[in-house]
C-alpha positions, -999 to +999 in steps of 0.1 A: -544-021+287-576-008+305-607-030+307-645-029+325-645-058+350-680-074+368-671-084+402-698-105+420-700-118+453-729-118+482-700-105+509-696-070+508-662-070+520-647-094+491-665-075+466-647-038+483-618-055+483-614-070+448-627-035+437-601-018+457-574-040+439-584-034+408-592+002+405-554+007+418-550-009+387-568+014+367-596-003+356-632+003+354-650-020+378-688-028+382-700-046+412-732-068+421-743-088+451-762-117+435-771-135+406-797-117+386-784-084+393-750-095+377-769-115+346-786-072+342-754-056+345-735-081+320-767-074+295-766-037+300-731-030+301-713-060+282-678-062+307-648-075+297-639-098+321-669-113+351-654-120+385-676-144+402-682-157+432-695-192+430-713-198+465-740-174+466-778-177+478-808-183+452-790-181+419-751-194+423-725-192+405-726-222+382-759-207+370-750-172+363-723-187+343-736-211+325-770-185+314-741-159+304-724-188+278-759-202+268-760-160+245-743-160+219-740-118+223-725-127+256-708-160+256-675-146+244-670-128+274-646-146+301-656-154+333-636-164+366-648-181+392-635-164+427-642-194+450-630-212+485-640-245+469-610-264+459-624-299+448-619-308+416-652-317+411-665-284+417-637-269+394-647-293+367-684-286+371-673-247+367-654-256+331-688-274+318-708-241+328-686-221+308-654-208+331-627-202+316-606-197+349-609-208+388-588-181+416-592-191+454-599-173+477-580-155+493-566-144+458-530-139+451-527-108+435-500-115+416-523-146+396-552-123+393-538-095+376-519-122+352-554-139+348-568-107+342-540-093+318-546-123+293-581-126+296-580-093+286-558-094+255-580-127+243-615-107+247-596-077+227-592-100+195-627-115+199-641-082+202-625-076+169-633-107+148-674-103+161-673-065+149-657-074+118-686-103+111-709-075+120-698-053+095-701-079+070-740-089+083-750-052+076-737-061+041-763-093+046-735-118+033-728-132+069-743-159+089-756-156+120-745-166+153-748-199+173-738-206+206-737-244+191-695-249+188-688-291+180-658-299+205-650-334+192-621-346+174-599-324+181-561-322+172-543-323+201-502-316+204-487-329+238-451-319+247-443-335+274-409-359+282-418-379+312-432-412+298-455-418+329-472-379+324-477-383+286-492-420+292-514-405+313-525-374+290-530-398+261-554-419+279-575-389+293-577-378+255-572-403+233-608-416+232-625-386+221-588-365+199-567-372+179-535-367+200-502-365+191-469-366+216-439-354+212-404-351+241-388-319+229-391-283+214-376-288+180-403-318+171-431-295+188-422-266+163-420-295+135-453-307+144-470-276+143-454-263+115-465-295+098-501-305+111-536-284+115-534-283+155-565-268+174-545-270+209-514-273+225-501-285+255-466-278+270-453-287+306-432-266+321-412-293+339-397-306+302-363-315+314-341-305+281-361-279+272-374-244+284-412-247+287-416-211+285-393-207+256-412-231+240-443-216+243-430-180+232-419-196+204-454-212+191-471-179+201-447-161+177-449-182+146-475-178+120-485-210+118-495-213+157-500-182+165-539-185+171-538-217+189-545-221+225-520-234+244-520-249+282-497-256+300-485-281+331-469-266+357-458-283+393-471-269+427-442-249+439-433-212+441-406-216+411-431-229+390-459-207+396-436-179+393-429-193+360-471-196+354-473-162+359-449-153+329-464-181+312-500-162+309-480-130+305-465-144+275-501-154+258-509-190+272-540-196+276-547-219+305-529-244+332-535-276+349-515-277+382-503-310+390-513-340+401-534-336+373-575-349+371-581-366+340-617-351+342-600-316+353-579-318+323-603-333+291-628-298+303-600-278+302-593-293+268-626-288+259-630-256+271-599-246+251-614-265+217-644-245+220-632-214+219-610-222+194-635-234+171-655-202+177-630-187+166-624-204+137-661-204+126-657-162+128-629-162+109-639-189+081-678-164+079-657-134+077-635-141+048-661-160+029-683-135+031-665-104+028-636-115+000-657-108-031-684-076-014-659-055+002-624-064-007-606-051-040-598-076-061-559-068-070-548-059-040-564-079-015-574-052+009-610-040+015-623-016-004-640+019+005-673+008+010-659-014+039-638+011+050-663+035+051-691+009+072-661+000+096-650+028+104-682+041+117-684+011+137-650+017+152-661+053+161-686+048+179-670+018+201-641+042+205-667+066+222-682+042+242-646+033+256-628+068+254-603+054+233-586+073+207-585+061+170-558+070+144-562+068+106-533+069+078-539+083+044-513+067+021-507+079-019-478+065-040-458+095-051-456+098-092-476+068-099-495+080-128-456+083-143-456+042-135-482+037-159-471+067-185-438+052-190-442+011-182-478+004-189-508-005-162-498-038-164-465-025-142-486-002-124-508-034-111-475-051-101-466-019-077-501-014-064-500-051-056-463-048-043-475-015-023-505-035-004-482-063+005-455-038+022-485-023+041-501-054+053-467-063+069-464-029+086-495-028+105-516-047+133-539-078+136-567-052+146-555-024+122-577-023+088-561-014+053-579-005+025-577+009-010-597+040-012-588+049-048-563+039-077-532+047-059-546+058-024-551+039+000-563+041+038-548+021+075-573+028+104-556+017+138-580+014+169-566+025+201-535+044+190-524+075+199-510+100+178-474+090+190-482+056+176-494+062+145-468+087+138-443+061+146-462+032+125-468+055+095-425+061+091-417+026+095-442+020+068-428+050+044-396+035+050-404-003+043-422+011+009-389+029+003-361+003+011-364-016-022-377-012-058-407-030-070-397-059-088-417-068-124-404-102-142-425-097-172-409-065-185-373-072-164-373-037-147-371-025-110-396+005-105-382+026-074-416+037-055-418+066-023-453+072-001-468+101+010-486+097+044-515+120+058-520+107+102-549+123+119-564+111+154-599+110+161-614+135+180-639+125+207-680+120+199-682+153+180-661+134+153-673+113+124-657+091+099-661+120+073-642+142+096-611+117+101-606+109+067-610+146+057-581+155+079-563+130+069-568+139+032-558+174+042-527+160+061-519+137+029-518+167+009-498+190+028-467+159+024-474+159-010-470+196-014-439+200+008-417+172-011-436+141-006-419+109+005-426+123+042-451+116+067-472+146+079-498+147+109-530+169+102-534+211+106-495+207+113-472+228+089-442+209+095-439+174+087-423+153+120-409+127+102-394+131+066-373+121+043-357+135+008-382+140-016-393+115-040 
């Protein structure tokens, strides 16, 4: 997982050696000495992730920060602030100008490149909902942004089992969220499950429970899966060892204790923010999109948003030497479907089909039906390997089982062909991909379908009996 990091500071030497420790890493990093210089470079080059040092002459870092937040093309980007200040008054002030993480100086490496790992993975699915919203503004059915995000009322869960720690959490939060407190992990799941919760918070020090457990299990269920989720950790080696696995694992933020009751309602707001951000992307994205680009019996977009997308994807992958892989998908025999049961069974497999897909393939991937029985999965940042590997789980998940259709009380067995081709660099275009693809599609057909075949390749590397 490569990213472009900003690292600012006015002292040469931190900035060489944060640069130093994160090239080893392998990623891209852009440097700047003051304030303005950083706000040009952010504008110019959009980073993934701003280190910055908070103490510097003219323009500080509380500033820089808060005029990156105050854009909306730029306030989704996360910024840490790198500083030898340690009061908590100077950390809170950093989570009102925007921060969404304080490292001091001297920085443990170990924290950093956890920091930086799931700032990372955050900024990857913002990246992803904003270019989706602006494919569906060149449709001019989307809204535009606002930097403007309403933090109040928020729905709060606490899991936390020492009565003195949870009093103390409910009266920093109470006043402004609704907040509700649970002891253990099975009435945390419950209350998830159960209630429209914007955040999350978990301590680590739960004494009949495994904190971290906890939280790996809200990050993997559906219905918490894109909530934030901070956690309370103690200040000793154990526990920020276990911190470290914590943001590995997809939390979002931590409060070391003793906790600040000011330190922790900005983190909570911080937190609701983003959250809300997101939500607002998400909510203008479907409404917009559901009835201009999306076909209406299957649920998956349709070519024309396919086709916009994919340029848009093209030319990002570019921009960030990434590669991009695309699937071409055809039901083997279908026109037999609607020969011998009627289209009414046909709709039931097409709709059965999309559902099989949707469950094979990523967040970020996009699925769409091209035609009556084709049908398209572009996956961002895949390699060939990948997508080869993706596209035979997915013929074997639409092979496993027959499509079920009450109405006529009949199982109709169904196979897939499947065309992978990988983009090819910035002499490529979205006419060239799917053309390969096509021409990969075809060749699986023509050698016994059922199979999955990568394109100009005469021999299919993953197949099954013919269909």
């Amino acid at each position: 997982m490569t990213a472009r990091i900003l690292v600012v500071d006015d002292v040469l030497p931190n900035v060489k050696l944060l640069e130093a420790k994160l090239s080893r890493e392998y990623y891209d990093v852009l440097t700047a000495m003051n304030g303005p210089d950083a706000l040009e470079i952010v504008e110019r080059e959009v980073p993934d992730i701003v280190l910055l040092d908070v103490m510097m002459p003219g323009m500080d870092g509380f500033e820089v920060c808060e005029k990156i937040k105050s854009k909306a093309n730029l306030m989704h980007i996360p910024v840490v602030m790198v500083t030898a200040l340690s009061d908590t008054a100077d950390r809170v002030r950093g989570l009102e100008a925007g921060a969404d993480d304080f490292l001091t100086k001297p920085v443990n490496d170990i924290a950093l490149f956890a920091r930086v790992r799931s700032l990372i993975r955050l900024k990857i699915m913002m990246d992803e909902l904003r270019l989706r919203e602006a494919t569906s503004s060149s449709f001019g059915v989307a809204d535009s942004e606002s930097t403007e995000v309403e933090v109040g009322g928020g729905r709060i869960l606490v899991v936390e089992d020492r009565e003195i720690y949870a009093r103390n959490i409910n009266q920093a939060l109470v006043d402004n969220h609704t907040v509700t407190m649970v002891s253990g992990a099975d009435d945390a799941v419950a209350a998830a499950r159960a209630a429209d919760v914007d955040l999350i918070i978990v301590s680590l020090s739960l004494q009949e429970t495994d904190g971290l457990r906890l939280c790996s299990q809200l990050r993997s269920m559906e219905e918490s899966r894109q909530i934030p989720i901070l956690i309370l950790v103690d200040d000793t080696p154990d526990q920020m060892e276990r911190l470290v696995r914590g943001l590995d694992l997809g939390v979002n933020d931590y409060l070391i204790r003793p906790v600040d009751q000011n330190e922790l309602m900005a983190r909570c707001r911080t937190q609701l923010r983003r959250k809300k951000y997101e939500d607002r992307l998400r909510a203008n994205y479907h409404l917009s999109m559901t009835l201009a680009v999306t076909d209406p019996l299957t649920g998956l977009y349709n070519r024309r948003y396919l086709e916009s997308h994919l340029e848009n994807l093209m030319q990002r992958a570019v921009q960030n030497d990434q590669p991009i892989g695309l699937l071409a998908l055809d039901i083997d025999h279908f026109k037999a479907v609607n020969d011998t049961h009627g289209h009414a069974a046909g709709d039931e497999v097409l709709k059965e089909f999309a559902t099989r897909v949707k469950r094979c393939v990523r967040f970020i991937d996009l699925a769409a039906r091209t035609g009556g029985e084709e049908f398209v999965v572009v996956m961002p940042d895949s390699t060939r390997e990948v997508c080869m590997a993706v596209a035979e789980r997915l013929r074997e998940a639409i092979a496993e089982a027959a499509v079920p259709v009450p109405d006529q009380d009949l199982e109709i067995p169904i196979t897939v062909s499947i065309g992978v081709s990988e983009s090819q660099g910035a002499s490529d275009s979205p006419a060239g991909i799917l053309r390969r693809g096509d021409d990969a599609l075809y060749a699986a057909k023509n050698s016994g379908r059922n199979k999955v075949v990568f394109d100009e390749q005469d021999t299919p590397t993953a197949s099954a009996q013919g269909a």
